[in-house]
TORKE-122956 format. One record per residue (C-alpha): x, y, z. Coordinates in steps of 0.02 Angstrom, whole numbers, always signed. Layout:
REM TORKE-122956
{{X, Y, Z}};
...
This chain:
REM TORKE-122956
{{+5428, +5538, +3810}};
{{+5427, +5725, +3858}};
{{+5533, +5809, +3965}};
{{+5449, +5849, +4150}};
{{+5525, +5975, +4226}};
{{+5523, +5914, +4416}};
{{+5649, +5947, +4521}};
{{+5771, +5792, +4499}};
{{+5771, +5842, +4304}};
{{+5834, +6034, +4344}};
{{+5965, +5953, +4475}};
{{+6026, +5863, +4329}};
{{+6025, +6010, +4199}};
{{+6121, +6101, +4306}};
{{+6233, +6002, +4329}};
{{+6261, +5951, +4151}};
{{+6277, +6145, +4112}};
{{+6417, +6162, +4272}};
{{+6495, +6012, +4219}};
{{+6533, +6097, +4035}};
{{+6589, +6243, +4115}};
{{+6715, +6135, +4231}};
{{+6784, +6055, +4084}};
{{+6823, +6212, +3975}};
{{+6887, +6321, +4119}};
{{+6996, +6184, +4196}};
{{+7205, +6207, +4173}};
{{+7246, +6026, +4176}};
{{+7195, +5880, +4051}};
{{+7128, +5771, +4221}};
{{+7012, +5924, +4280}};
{{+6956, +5907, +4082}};
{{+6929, +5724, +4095}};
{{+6822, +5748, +4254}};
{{+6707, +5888, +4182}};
{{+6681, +5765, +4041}};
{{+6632, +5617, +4165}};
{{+6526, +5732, +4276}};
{{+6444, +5788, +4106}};
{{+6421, +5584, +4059}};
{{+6326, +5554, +4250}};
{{+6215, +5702, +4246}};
{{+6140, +5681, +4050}};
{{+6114, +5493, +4061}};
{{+5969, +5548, +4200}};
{{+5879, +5647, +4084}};
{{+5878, +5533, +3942}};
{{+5812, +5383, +4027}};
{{+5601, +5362, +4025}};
{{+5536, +5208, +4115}};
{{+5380, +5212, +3991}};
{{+5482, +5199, +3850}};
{{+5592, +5076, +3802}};
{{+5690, +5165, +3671}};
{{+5748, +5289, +3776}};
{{+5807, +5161, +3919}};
{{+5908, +5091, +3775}};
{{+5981, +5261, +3709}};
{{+6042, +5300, +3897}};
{{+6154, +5133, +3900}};
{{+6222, +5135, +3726}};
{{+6259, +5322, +3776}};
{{+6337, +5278, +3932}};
{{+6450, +5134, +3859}};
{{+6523, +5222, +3700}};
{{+6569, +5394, +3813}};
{{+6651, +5275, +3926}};
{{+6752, +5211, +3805}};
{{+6781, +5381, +3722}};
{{+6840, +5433, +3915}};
{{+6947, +5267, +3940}};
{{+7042, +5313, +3784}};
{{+7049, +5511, +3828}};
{{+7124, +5465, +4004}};
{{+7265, +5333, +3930}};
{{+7328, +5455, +3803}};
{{+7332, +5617, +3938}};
{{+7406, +5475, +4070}};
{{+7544, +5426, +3936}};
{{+7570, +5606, +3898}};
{{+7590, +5626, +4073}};
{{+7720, +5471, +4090}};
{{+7818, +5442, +3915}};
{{+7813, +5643, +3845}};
{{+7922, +5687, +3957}};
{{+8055, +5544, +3883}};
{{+8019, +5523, +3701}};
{{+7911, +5633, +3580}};
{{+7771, +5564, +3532}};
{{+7657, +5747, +3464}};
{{+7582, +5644, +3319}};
{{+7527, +5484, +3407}};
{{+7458, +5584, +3541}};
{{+7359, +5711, +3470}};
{{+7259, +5588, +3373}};
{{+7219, +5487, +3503}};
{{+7150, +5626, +3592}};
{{+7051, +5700, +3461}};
{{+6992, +5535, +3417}};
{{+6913, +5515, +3591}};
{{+6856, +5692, +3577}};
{{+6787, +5664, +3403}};
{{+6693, +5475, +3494}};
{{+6642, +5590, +3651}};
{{+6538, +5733, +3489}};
{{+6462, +5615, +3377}};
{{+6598, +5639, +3246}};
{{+6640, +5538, +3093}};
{{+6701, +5384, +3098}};
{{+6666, +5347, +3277}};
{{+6464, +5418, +3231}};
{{+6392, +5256, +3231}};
{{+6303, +5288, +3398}};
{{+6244, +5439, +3370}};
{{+6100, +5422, +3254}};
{{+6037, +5266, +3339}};
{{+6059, +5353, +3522}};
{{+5956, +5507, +3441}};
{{+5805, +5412, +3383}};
{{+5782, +5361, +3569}};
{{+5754, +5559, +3634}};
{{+5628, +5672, +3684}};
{{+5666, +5832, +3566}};
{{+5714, +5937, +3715}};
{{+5854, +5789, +3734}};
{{+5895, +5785, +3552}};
{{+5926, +5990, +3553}};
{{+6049, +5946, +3705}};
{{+6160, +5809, +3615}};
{{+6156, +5895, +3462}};
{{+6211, +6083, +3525}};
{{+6261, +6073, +3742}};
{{+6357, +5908, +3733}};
{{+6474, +5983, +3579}};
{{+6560, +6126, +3673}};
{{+6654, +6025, +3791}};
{{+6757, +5935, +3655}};
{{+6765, +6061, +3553}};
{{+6831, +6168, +3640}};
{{+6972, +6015, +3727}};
{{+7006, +5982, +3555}};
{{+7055, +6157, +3491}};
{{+7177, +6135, +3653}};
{{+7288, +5985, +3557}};
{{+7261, +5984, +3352}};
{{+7320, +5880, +3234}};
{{+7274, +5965, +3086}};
{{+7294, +5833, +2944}};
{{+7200, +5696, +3037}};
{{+7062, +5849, +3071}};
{{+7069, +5888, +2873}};
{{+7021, +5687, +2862}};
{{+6889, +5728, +2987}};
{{+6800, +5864, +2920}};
{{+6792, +5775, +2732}};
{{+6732, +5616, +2825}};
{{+6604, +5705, +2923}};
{{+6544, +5809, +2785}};
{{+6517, +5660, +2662}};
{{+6443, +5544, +2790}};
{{+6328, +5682, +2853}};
{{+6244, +5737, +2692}};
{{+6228, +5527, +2611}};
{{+6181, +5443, +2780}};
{{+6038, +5571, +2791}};
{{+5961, +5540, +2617}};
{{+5864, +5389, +2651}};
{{+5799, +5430, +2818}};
{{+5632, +5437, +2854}};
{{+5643, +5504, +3030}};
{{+5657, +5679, +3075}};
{{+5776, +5643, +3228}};
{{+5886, +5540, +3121}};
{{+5868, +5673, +2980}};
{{+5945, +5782, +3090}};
{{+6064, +5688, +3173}};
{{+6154, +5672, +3005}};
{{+6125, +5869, +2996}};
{{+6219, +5882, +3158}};
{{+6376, +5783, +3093}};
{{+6383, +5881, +2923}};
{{+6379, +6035, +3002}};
{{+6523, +5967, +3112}};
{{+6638, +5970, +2971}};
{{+6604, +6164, +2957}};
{{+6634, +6183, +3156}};
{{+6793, +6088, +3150}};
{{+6854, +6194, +3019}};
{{+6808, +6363, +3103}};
{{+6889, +6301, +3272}};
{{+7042, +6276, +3162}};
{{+7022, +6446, +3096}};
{{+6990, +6545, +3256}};
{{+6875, +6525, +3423}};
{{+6777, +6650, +3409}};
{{+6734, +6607, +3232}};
{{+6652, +6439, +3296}};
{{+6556, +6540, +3427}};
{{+6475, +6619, +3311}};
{{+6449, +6474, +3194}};
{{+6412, +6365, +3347}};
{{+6284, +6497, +3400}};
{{+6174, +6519, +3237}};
{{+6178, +6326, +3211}};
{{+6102, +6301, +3394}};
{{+5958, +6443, +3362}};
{{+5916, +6341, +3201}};
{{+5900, +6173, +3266}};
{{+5824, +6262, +3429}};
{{+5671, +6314, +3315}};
{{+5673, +6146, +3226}};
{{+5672, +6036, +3388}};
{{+5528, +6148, +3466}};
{{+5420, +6151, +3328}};
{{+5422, +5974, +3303}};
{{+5394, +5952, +3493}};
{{+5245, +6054, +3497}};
{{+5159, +5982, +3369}};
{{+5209, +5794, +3420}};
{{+5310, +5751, +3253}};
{{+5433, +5606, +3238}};
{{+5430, +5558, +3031}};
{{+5422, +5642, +2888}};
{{+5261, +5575, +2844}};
{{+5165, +5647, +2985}};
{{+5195, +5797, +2896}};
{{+5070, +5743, +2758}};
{{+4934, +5711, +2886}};
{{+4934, +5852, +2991}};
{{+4839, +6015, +2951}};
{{+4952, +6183, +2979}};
{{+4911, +6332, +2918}};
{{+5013, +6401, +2773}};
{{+5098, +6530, +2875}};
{{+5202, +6411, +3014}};
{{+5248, +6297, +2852}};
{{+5319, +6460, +2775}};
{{+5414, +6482, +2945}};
{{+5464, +6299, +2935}};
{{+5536, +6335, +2765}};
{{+5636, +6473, +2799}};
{{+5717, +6380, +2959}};
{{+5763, +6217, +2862}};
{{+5854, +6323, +2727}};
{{+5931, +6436, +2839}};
{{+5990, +6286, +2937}};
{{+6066, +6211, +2754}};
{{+6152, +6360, +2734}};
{{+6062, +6412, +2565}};
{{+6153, +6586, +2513}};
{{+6023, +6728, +2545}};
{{+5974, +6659, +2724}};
{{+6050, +6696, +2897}};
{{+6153, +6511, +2905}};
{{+6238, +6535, +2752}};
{{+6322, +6707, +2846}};
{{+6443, +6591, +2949}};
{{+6467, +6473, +2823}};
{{+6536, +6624, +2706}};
{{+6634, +6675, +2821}};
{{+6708, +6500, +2848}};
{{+6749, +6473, +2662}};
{{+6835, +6643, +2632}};
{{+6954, +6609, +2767}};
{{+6976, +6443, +2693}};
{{+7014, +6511, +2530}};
{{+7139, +6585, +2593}};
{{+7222, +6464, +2689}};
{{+7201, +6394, +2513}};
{{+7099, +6236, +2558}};
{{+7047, +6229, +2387}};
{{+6970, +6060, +2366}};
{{+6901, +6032, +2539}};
{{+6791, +6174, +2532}};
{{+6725, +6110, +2346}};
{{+6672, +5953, +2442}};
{{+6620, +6035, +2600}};
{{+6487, +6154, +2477}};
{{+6436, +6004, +2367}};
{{+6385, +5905, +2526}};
{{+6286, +6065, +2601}};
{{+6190, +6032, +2437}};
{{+6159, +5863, +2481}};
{{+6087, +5925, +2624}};
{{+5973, +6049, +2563}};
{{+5890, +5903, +2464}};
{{+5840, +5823, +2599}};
{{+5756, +5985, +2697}};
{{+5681, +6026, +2532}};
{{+5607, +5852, +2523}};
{{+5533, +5893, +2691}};
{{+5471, +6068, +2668}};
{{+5407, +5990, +2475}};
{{+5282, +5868, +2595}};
{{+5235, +5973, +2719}};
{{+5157, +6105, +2587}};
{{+5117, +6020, +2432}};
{{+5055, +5862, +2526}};
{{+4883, +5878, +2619}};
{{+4792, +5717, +2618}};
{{+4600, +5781, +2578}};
{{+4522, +5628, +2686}};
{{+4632, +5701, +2830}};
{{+4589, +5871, +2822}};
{{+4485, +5867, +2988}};
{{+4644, +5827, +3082}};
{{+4671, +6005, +3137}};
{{+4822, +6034, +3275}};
{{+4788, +6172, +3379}};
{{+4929, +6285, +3466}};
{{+4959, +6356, +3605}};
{{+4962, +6556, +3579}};
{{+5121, +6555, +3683}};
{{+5194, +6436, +3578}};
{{+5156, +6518, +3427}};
{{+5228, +6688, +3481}};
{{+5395, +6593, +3513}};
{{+5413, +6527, +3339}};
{{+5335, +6688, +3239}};
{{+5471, +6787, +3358}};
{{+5613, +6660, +3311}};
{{+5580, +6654, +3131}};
{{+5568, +6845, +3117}};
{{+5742, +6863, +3184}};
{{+5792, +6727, +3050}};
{{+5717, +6842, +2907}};
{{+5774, +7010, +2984}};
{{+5950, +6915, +3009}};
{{+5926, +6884, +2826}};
{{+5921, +7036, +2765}};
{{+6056, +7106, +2868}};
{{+6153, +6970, +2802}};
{{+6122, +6992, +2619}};
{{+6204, +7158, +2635}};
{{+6358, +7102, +2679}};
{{+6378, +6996, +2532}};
{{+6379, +7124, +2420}};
């Protein structure tokens, strides 16, 4: 289930890192299409475990519905190519390449893989599909938008991400549903400006960075593991902070992109969109809260010799993460006022 690092594994990173960059450097949609198929070849690799069978299964449902997403991305650049120069067809066209683009991210409607792909994955696997495998058609999308079908897309994605999540009891899952809520806020900053989803795309990757490798270090799938083990008050207090930064809750360091998101929606006067868009973030912070509510107030006493030990190394990394969240924090606070 964990991630070796051997040599076949880095081959494959790399590559999945130089295939991204192929993609969002190229100046035709074809050199696009072929970053995206590189990018396809080189993660299936690193998902597949022959000990596990999950995984195994994750790799081909993964590999099937980003083929299809790339069979319907190469018909709709192909009839660009052909019938665009004849007849205009703007509308048509741009949805059926966001649509694949929205298939290729995990996006709402076409999300239906993504959860079940997730719960398959090593952590270290989960952190890729949920931050690496996002820039590539996000950025191809920002290249050809339809922006009422994406206003459809972001209230879909924002409402599907904060109810499926509710009634998970897996963390990966948990998250997963995370990821596609928070993809309604990235849409709407890559509508807004690129450099505005950089730096919404970049605190939302340190957040779920901290959540994937804490939960990988200690060797935590469900929520209720979290009543069983024994951590000491201080990394739960970490935990806590991380989850409701990652929500977005106002004082922390995730709610300082989100801000920024919703003034420049309210002036673009999006009115309604962002009143869903918050109440769904609230949804959200339920769930976390739920989490962070069993991981401090529930400690089975019959359990209490089931002590998890860390490695000091480890340890350093999340204190050090967690105090830029808190410093970030109050940097951030000041701006609000």
């Amino acid at each position: 289930m964990y991630f070796n690092f051997n040599s076949n594994k880095m081959f494959f990173l790399f590559i999945l890192i130089f295939s991204t960059l192929i993609s969002i450097s190229a100046n035709s949609w074809m050199g696009c299409w072929i970053g995206l198929e590189i990018n396809l070849l080189s993660f299936i690799p690193l998902i597949i475990n022959s000990n596990n069978l999950l995984s195994s299964e994750a790799s081909l449902k993964y590999f099937l519905t980003q083929a299809i997403a790339s069979i319907n991305f190469l018909f709709s650049i192909l009839l660009k190519l052909i019938l665009l120069k004849n007849f205009e067809m703007n509308f048509f066209l741009s949805m059926l390449i966001n649509s694949s683009m929205m298939m290729k991210m995990g996006s709402a409607p076409f999300h239906f893989w993504f959860p079940n792909i997730i719960e398959g994955m090593s952590w270290l696997n989960c952190f890729i599909l949920m931050t690496w495998q996002k820039i590539t058609p996000m950025i191809l999308l920002s290249y050809y938008m339809n922006k009422n079908f994406l206003i459809l897309i972001i209230l879909l994605n924002s409402i599907i991400g904060a109810i499926g999540g509710i009634n998970q009891s897996s963390l990966r899952k948990l998250l997963a549903f995370s990821s596609i809520n928070n993809l309604s806020w990235m849409i709407s900053s890559i509508m807004i400006s690129e450099n505005l989803w950089m730096l919404y795309f970049f605190f939302y990757s340190f957040f779920i960075s901290i959540m994937c490798f804490f939960f990988y270090m200690l060797n935590i799938y469900f929520i209720n593991q979290l009543f069983i083990i024994n951590i000491n008050f201080s990394m739960k207090f970490l935990i806590f902070i991380n989850f409701l930064s990652l929500g977005g809750l106002p004082p922390f360091l995730g709610f300082f992109p989100k801000w920024i998101i919703i003034n420049f929606m309210l002036n673009m006067k999006f009115y309604i969109i962002i009143l869903i868009m918050i109440m769904m973030s609230l949804i959200t912070l339920f769930f976390y809260i739920r989490i962070i509510y069993s991981c401090i107030l529930f400690n089975y006493l019959k359990l209490k010799w089931l002590k998890i030990y860390i490695k000091n190394k480890y340890l350093f990394l999340i204190y050090f993460n967690s105090l830029i969240s808190i410093l970030g924090m109050i940097f951030s606070t000041l701006f609000f006022f």
